[in-house]
N, C-alpha and C positions, 0 to 999 in steps of 0.2 A: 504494500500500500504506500505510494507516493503522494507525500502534503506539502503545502508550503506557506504550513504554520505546526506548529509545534499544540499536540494536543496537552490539553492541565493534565498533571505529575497525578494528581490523585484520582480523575477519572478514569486514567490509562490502566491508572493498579487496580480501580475496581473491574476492567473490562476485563482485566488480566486473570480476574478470579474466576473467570468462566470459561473451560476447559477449551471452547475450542477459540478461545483469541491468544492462545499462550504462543500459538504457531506460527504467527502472523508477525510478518516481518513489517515494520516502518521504517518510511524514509523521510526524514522533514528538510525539506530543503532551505538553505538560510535565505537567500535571496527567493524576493517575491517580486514577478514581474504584473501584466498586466491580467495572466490568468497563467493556470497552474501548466501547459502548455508551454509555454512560453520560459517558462521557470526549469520545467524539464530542460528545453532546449540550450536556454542560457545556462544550464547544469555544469562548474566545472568538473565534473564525473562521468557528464554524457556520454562520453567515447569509450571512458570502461564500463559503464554498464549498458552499453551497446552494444559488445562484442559477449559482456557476461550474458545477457539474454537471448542473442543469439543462438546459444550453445542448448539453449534448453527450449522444452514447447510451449512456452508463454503465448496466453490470448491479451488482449489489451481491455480492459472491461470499466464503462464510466459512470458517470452521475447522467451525463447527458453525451451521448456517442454524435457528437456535432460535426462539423467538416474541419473545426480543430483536431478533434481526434484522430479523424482521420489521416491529415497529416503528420503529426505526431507515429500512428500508425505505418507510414511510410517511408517517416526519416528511419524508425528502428527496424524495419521491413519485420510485423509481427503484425496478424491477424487482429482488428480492433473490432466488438462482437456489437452485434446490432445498429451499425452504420447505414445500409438502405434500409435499414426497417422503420427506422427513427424517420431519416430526410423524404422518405413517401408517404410518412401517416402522421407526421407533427401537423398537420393543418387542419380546420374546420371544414376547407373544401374535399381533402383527404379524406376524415370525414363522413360527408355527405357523403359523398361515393362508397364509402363502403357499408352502409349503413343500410342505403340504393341496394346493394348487392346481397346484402344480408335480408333484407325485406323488414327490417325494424322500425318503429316510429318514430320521426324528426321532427324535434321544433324548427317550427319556422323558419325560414335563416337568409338574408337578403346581403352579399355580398359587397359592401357598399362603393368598392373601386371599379367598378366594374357598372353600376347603375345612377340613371341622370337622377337630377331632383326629383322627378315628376314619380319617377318608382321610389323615391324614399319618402315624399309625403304619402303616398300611397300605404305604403308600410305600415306608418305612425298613424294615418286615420284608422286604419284598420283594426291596430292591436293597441293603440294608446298606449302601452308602456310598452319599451323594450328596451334589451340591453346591447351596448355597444361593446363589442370587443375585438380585443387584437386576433389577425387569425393564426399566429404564432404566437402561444402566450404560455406561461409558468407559475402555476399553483392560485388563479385567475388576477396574475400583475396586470394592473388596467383595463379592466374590466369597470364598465361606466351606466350607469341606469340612463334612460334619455325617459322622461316622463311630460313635457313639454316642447309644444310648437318652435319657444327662439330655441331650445339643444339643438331640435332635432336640423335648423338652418344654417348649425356650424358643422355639419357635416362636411362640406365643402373644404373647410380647415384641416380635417382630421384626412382626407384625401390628398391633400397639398404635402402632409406630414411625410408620404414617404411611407408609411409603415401603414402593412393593410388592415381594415377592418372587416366588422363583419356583425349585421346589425338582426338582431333574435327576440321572438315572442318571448316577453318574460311570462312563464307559465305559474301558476298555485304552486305549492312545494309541498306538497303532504310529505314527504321522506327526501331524505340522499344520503347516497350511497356513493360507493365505488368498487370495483373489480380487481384485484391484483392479481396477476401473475407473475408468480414467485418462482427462477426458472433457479432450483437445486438440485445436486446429485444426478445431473443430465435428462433431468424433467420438470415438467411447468408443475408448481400447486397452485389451485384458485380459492382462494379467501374472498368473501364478500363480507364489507365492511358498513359501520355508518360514520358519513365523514359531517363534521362540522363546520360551517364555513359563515364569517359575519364580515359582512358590507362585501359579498363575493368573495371572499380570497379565504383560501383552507387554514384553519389552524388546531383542528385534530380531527382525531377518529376513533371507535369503540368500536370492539370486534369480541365474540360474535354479535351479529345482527341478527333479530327474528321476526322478520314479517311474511305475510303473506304468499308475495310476491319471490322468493327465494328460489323454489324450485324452477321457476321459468328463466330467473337470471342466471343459476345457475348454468342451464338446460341454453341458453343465450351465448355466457362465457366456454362453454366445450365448443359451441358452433364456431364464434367468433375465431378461439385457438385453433383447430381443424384450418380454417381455410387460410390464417398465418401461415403454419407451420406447411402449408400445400408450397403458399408463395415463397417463403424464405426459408425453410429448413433449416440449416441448424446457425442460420444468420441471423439467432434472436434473443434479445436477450430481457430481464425481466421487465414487466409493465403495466401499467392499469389504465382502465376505462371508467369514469365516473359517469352518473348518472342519476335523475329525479324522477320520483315516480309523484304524478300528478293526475287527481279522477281515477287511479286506478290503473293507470297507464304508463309504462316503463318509457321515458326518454333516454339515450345515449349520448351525453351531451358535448364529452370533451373526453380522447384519446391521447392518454400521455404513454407515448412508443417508448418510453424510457424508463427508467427507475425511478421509483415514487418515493417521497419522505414516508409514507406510510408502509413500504418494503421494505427499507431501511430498517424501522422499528421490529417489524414481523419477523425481519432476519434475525435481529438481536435477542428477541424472546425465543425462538426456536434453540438458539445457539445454548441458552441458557436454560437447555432441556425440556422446553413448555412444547408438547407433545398437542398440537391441535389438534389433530385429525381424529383422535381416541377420545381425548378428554371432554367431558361433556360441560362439566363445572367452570373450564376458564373462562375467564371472562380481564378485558385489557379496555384501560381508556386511557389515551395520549393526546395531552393537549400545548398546545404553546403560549404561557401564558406571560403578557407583558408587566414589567418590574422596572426598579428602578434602575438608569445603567450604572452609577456608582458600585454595584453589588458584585463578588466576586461569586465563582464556581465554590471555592473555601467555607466560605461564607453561611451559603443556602446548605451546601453539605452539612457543616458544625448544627446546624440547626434542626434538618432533618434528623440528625444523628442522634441529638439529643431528645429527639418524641418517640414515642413510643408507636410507634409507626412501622412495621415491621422491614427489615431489609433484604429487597429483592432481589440482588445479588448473593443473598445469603440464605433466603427463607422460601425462595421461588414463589413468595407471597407480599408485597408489599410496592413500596415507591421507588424509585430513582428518576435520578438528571442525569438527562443523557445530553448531547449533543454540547456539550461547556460554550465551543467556539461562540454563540448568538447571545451569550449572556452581556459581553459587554457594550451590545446592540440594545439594551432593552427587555431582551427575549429569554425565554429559557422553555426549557421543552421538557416535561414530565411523563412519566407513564405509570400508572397504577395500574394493579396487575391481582387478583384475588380468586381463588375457588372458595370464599362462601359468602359472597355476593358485597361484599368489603370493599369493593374500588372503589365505589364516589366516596364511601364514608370515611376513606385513606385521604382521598384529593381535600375534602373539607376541613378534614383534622389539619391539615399540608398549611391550607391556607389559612386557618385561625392561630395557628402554629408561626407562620410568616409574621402574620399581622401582630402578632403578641412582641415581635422582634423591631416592629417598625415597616418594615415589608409587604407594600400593598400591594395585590392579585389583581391585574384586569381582567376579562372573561369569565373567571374561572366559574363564578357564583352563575352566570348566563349558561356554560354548558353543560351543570351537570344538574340543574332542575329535573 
């Protein structure tokens, strides 16, 4: 694993406690250029760990398999995994089309570089609210409600921008969800999750999910892999498709051809021997929730440490902070983890426990009502 930032001393050692991160080699590179790419490249070690990888069957595997990678991929002549998979299906028009081919339900969706004014009032008479978004987008970064006649006349602006949009019936939201596939042990696993997300943009998810609706998504998510795995064989690597179910009706809203923060997590519980597929009792909620950024990783740990809150690193029942790097953003990312229905009542203790310290919680009180 190559970074180019040094992970906190005492998450590394709690990661360390879990048998299968013992193996795991890091690299933190001291120079940081403009992305981690680039940092490799201007690597004074490039050269010998270009001939040392070489010699062995390394695949290149990323957060986002972009056309950096791909490069990257070329300089070290080594196979980088899920590269056309990613740049033919990161789009909303991408998308549509396979959606089209899958015969599934689509919200609305009006392309807006592509159509004059007269079709985007048309739009907006029609549906009165809808959302504007990027049709390249990450975890819904700029994603924009248009609920009024002057939004909907700067559209003209957002066309001038350069960067495409892409204008959508904001539907009811009875539920949302999303799909992961988890591609381990040289096969996919599909998890269906509920994702949380305020003012559009994701900041966690609770898994399992039990609605209704389950067996068709799941019965959805085989069809979906099937006809991937027709097109690209073994050029794929793990990724989710989110989705609202609304009236009763399953939408596919947004296809991220890549590796999800919520894979991430699901990796790191698996790893730490939480057996999904058997257990029927697990139950995981992971949220991100905003703090003050003065606060260190030290810090919230000393704290946690001191509640009586059980340690999931330790008890395969309780809380941690995972992700350190986002803490001095504001951010910090939690997952409560329980087989006897104990997660929100961990997450609440978390944040009365905070607040007892000075440490005020945004979200958290909103996502687990």
């Amino acid at each position: 694993v190559i970074l180019d930032y040094e992970i906190e001393p005492g998450y590394l050692r709690k990661l360390r406690r879990i048998t299968a991160y013992k193996s795991v080699k890091l690299i933190f590179l001291k120079k940081k250029y403009s992305d981690l790419v680039e940092s490799i490249l201007k690597w004074d070690k490039f050269d010998l760990f270009k001939k040392i990888v070489k010699e062995k069957d390394y695949i290149i595997r990323a957060y986002i398999p972009d056309e950096r990678i791909q490069l990257l991929s070329q300089r070290l002549k080594l196979k980088a995994c899920g590269v056309s998979f990613y740049e033919e299906n990161r789009s909303q028009l991408n998308l549509m089309k396979f959606l089209d081919v899958m015969r599934l339900a689509k919200i609305e969706t009006l392309f807006l570089n592509s159509s004059n004014r007269e079709a985007v009032m048309d739009f907006f008479e029609k549906n009165k609210s809808i959302l504007c978004k990027p049709n390249f987008s990450i975890g819904g970064k700029g994603i924009r409600e248009i609920s009024n006649i002057t939004e909907v006349e700067q559209f003209n602006k957002l066309k001038e921008s350069g960067i495409e949009y892409v204008l959508q019936r904001k539907v009811k939201i009875d539920f949302e969800g999303s799909i992961q596939f988890l591609f381990e042990d040289g096969k996919f696993h599909i998890y269906v999750c509920k994702t949380y997300n305020l003012n559009n943009s994701y900041i966690g998810f609770s898994y399992p999910c039990k609605i209704e609706e389950l067996d068709q998504i799941k019965m959805d998510a085989e069809n979906m892999l099937a006809l991937f795995m027709q097109k690209y064989k073994n050029d794929m690597d793990s990724f989710g498709i989110d989705f609202i179910i609304s009236d009763d009706k399953i939408f596919y809203h947004d296809l991220n051809a890549r590796k999800t923060s919520v894979l991430y997590v699901l990796t790191l519980l698996k790893r730490a021997n939480f057996n999904f597929e058997e257990c029927q009792n697990f139950k995981t909620i992971c949220l991100y929730l905003g703090i003050e950024k003065n606060k260190s990783y030290n810090e919230l740990q000393a704290i946690l440490e001191m509640s009586d809150i059980p340690n999931l690193t330790e008890n395969r029942e309780g809380v941690m902070f995972i992700n350190p790097g986002t803490i001095n953003i504001g951010i910090v990312q939690v997952v409560s983890v329980s087989y006897l229905n104990r997660e929100k009542e961990y997450l609440e203790k978390l944040q009365r426990q905070l607040e007892e310290k000075g440490i005020e919680c945004q979200w958290l009180s909103i996502m687990i009502q």
